[in-house]
N, C-alpha and C positions, 0 to 999 in steps of 0.2 A: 853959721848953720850949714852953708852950702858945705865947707872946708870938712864939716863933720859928715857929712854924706859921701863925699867923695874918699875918706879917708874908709868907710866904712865898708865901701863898695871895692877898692884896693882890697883891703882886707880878706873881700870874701872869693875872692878870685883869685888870691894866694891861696888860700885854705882850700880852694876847689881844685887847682892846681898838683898842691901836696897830694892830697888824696887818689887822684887820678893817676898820678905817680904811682905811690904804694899798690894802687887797686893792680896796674898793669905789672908794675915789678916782681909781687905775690903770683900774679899769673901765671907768668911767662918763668917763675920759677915753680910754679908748682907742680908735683910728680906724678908722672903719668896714672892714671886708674885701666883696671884690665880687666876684663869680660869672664868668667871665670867658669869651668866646666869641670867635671870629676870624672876620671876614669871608674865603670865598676867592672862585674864578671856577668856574662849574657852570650848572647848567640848572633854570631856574624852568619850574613845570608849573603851567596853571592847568586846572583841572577843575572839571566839571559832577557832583556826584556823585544816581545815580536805581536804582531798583528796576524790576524788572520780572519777566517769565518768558519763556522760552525757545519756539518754536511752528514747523511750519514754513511753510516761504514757499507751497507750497499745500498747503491742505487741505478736503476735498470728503465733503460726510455724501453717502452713497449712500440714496435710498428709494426708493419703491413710491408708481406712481400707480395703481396699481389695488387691488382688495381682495381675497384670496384667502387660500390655506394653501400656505404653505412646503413645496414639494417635494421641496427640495435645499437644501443651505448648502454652496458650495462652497470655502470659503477660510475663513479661522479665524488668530488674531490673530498678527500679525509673517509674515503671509506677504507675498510677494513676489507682486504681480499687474502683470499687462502691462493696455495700454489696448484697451479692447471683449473684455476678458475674462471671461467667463461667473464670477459670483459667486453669483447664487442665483438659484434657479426656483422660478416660484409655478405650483402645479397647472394646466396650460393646457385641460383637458379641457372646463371651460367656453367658456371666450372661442373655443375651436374650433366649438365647435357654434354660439355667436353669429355665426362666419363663415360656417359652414355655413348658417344661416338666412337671413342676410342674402345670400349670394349664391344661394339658391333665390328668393325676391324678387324680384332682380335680372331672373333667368330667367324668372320670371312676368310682370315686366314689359315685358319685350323680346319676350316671345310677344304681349303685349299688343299693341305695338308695330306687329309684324308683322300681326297680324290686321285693327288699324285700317286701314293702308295698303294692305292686300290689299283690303278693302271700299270704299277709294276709289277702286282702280286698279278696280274691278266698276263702282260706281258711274259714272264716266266713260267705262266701257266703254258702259254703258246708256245716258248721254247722245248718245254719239256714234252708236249705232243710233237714239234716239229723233232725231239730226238726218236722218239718211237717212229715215226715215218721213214726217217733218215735213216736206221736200223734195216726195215723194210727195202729201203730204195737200194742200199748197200747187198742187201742180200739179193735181190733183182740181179744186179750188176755182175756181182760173181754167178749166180744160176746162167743168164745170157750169155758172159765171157766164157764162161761152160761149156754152154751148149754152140756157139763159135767156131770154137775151139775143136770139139767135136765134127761140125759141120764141114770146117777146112781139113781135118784130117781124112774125112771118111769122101768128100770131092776129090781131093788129091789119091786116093786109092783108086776109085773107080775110075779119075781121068786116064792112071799107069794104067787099069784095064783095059780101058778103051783102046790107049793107042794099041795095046796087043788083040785087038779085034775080040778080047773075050766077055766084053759086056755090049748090052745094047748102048746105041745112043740113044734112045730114050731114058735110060737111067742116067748117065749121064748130066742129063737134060735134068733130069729130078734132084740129082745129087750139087746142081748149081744153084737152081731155087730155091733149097734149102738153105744153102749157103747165102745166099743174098739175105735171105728172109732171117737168120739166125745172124748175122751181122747188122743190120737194122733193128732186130730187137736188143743188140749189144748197145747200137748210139744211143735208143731210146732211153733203156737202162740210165747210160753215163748220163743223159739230159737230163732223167729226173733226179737224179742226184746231183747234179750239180745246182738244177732249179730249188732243190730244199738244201743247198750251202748259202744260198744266194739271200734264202728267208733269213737260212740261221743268222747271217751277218746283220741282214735290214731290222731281224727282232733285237739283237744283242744292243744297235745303234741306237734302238726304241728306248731298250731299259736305259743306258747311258742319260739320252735324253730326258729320260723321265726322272732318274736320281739326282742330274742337275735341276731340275724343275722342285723336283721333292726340298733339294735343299734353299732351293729360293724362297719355298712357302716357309721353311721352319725357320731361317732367318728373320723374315715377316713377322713370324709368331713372337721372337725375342725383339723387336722393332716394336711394336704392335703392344706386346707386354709393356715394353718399358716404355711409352708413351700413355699406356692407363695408371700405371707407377706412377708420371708427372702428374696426369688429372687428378688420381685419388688425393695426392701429395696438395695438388694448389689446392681441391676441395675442401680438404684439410683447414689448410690454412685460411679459411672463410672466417674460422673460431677463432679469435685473438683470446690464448689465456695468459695470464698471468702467471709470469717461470717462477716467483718466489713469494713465499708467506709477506705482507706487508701493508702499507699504508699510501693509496693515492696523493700525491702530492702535487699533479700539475694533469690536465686532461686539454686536449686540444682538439676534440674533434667531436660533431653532430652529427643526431640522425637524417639522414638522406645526401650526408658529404659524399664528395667523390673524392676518395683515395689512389691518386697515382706513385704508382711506384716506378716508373720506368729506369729512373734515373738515382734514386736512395728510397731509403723504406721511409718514408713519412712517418712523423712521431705524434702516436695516439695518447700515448700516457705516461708518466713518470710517478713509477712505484719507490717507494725507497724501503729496507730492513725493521726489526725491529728502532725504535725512536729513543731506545732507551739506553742504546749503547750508540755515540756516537763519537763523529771524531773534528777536529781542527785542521783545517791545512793552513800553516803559519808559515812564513818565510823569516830565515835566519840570515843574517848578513856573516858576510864570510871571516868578518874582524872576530866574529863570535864563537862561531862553529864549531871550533878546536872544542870546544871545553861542554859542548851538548851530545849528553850519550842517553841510549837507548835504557826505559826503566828510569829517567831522573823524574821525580814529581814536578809536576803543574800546576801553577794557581791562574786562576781568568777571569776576568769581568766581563758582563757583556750592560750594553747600554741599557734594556730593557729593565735590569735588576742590581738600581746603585744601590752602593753598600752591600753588596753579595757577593764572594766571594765562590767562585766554584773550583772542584779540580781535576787532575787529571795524569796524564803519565806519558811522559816519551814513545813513541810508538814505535818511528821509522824513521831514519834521515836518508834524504834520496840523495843519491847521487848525478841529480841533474842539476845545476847552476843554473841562474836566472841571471844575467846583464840587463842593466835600465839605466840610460844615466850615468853610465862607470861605478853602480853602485853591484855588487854581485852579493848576489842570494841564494841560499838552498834551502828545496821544501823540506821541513818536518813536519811529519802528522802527528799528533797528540789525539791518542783512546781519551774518551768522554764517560762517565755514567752518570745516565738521565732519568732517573728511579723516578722521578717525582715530572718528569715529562714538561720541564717548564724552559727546559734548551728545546730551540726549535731551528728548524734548516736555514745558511741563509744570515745567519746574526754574526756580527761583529765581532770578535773576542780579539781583547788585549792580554797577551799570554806573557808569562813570567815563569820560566823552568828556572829551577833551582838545580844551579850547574854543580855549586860546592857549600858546605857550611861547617861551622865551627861551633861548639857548646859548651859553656861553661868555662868561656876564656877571658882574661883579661881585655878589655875593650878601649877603648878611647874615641870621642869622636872625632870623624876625619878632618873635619875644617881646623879641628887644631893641630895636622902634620903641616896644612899651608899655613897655617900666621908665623910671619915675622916681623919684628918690629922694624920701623924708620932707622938705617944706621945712625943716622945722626942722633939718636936719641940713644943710642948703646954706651953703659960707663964703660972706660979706659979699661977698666979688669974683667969686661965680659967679650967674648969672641964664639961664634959660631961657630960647630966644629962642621968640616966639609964632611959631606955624604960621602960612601963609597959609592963609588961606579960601578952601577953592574948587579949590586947586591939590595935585595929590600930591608933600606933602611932612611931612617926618618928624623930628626929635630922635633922635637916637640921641649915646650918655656913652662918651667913649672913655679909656682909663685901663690901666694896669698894676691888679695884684690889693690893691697899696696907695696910698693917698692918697687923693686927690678926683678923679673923673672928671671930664671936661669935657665939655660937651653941645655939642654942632653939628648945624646943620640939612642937612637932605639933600633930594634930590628920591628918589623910591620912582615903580617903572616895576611890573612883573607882581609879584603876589606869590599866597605860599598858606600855608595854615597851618602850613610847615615854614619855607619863605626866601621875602625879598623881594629884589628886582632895585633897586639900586642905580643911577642915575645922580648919582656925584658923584665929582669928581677927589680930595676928601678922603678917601675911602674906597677900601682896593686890599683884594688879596688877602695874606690877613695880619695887617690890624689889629684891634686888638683894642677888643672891643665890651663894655661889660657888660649882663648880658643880668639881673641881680639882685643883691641885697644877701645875704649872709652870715647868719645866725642866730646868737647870741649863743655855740651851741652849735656853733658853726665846720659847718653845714648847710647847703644852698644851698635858701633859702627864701623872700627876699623880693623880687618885683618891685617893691617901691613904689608908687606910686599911676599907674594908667594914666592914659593922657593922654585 
């Protein structure tokens, strides 16, 4: 009985054996299975993918060039303001009295003015009497140089008489006192004329003086002027309005603050444009750049609104470069339209320009230009043919889900990390591609080795 148990348990351990055998020897012959995909006809998308935030297309800080205390705050945030509309008032009571000072000035100096001018219109009056005098004094001069003149001629006759004994010397006597007396009304004569040279000069030095005086007060008056200019000007600026039609977006300041300016204009508010046209500032990496023009369309997401798709349009690519990191970037702005007001300033957008696309072309998916199989698993009559260098072109294994695929080269036109663009008449819509190898555990798991 033992011998028959033992003979039985041999037995089954042979039989476990064989089988174990065959199971692995079927295996390890068994032929590969392959993952299998179809080319059809569709539309390759090539995109730009960038980050950025939302802003709008104008936005304007509002502040204070003057220094004061907040009188008023008139608007408060998400209000709606029109253009040259009163938003805050700084206490004006000052900078009035600075006009008020400044145009009493003014009127001192125009009195100034008037004074000057009234003293050389006096002035000139006195010259013009002192020429009628002078006229007079003039005519004196030549009447006594006259009468002199006469006096020494009609002396010198009577003297010739004298000495020939035919006149008295009492005449004589007469005809020299005249003389003396008609030469002393000669010097008198010249002194008064000379005494009215001496005004004419002292009035001329007057007006001189008074014209320079005249033009110090009329300078005054342009000094004077343009410092009630400054006053009216800061006065002015007491009214903070608002330069453009828009939407409060940020207010930073209370009534009874004190606003200094000494050093920058302190910011009271930030207005921004209409909210319904805005824009994206994205930064582009420079690997990308080449191929982002002005006018491509825009697609964005923003976190607020998953599943939503918004879009938009190339605006501007600046020509300023960003370095971070040895990574380099350049800003593009992308135009927004916000009809329905549900993009707001400030939010996130993941942006995706559409650099290039194709329609209605023969397609294939990409992951099947990288599989290749394990060489070792390649039959003796298949060989991969080399890619050209240089040229876009591809290997892609074409096959049913059994046997051996066959590799053929292709040309490859736009692609992106979902399809590539096909130009090649071996390739339609329909055939089939393998896109991987099988897992031993019937999974779709192996690309094989990328090319």
């Amino acid at each position: 009985m033992m011998k028959k148990g033992c003979f039985l348990m041999i037995l089954l351990l042979v039989a476990g054996a064989s089988w174990g055998g065959y199971y692995w020897y079927q295996r390890a012959n068994k032929p590969p299975q392959w993952v299998i995909e179809k080319a059809d006809v569709g539309e390759v998308r090539q995109t730009v993918a960038a980050a950025g935030s939302l802003d709008a297309l104008t936005s304007v800080v509002i502040g204070s060039q003057i220094s004061g205390i907040l009188a008023s705050v008139c608007v408060d945030f998400n209000d709606t303001v029109k253009a040259n509309q009163l938003v805050a008032l700084i206490d004006p009571s000052t900078f009035q009295a600075q006009v008020d000072q400044a145009l009493a000035n003014l009127e001192n100096a125009k009195a100034d003015e008037r004074n000057g001018d009234a003293q050389i219109r006096n002035l000139h009056a006195g010259l013009a009497n002192l020429g009628a005098d002078e006229k007079v004094a003039e005519s004196n001069v030549k009447k006594a140089q006259a009468a002199l003149t006469e006096a020494t001629r009609n002396f010198r006759r009577i003297k010739d008489l004298g000495a020939r004994k035919l006149v008295a010397a009492a005449e004589l006597d007469t005809a020299g006192t005249t003389l003396d007396s008609q030469s002393a009304g000669a010097d008198a004569a010249n002194a008064q004329l000379g005494a009215i040279a001496f005004k004419r000069q002292a009035l001329e030095a007057q007006i001189e003086a008074a014209k320079a005086q005249l033009e110090g007060s009329q300078a005054r008056i342009r000094q004077m002027e343009a410092q009630l200019s400054v006053a009216r000007i800061n006065l002015g600026r007491t009214r903070i309005i608002s330069p453009i039609d828009g939407v409060v977006i940020d207010r930073k300041v209370e009534v009874g603050q004190t606003v200094a300016a000494s050093l920058q204009a302190p910011t009271l508010y930030t207005i921004v444009n209409d909210l319904r046209k805005m824009m994206i500032n994205t930064a582009v990496d420079e690997a990308d750049i080449g191929g982002v023009r002005e006018g491509q369309e825009v697609t964005f997401t923003v976190d607020a609104f998953k599943g939503r798709t918004f879009k938009g349009k190339v605006f501007q690519i600046r020509l300023s470069p960003t370095a971070a990191q040895n990574v380099v970037t350049y800003p593009v702005i992308v135009h927004v339209d916000n009809d329905d007001m549900a993009l707001k300033p400030g939010m996130t957008a993941n942006v995706e320009i559409l650099v290039d696309k194709r329609e209605n072309v023969v397609r294939a998916p990409t992951r099947a230009l990288f599989f290749k199989p394990n060489a070792s698993l390649l039959p003796a009559n298949i060989s991969i043919p080399p890619a050209d260098q240089g040229t876009n072109t591809a290997n892609l294994w074409l096959g049913g889900r059994r046997g051996f695929p066959k590799p053929i080269q292709v040309k490859t036109g736009l692609a992106n990390n979902q399809f590539t663009e096909i130009i090649s008449d071996q390739i339609s819509s329909g055939t089939q591609l393998v896109v991987a190898q099988k897992t031993d555990d019937g999974s779709k798991g192996r690309n094989g080795a990328s090319p």
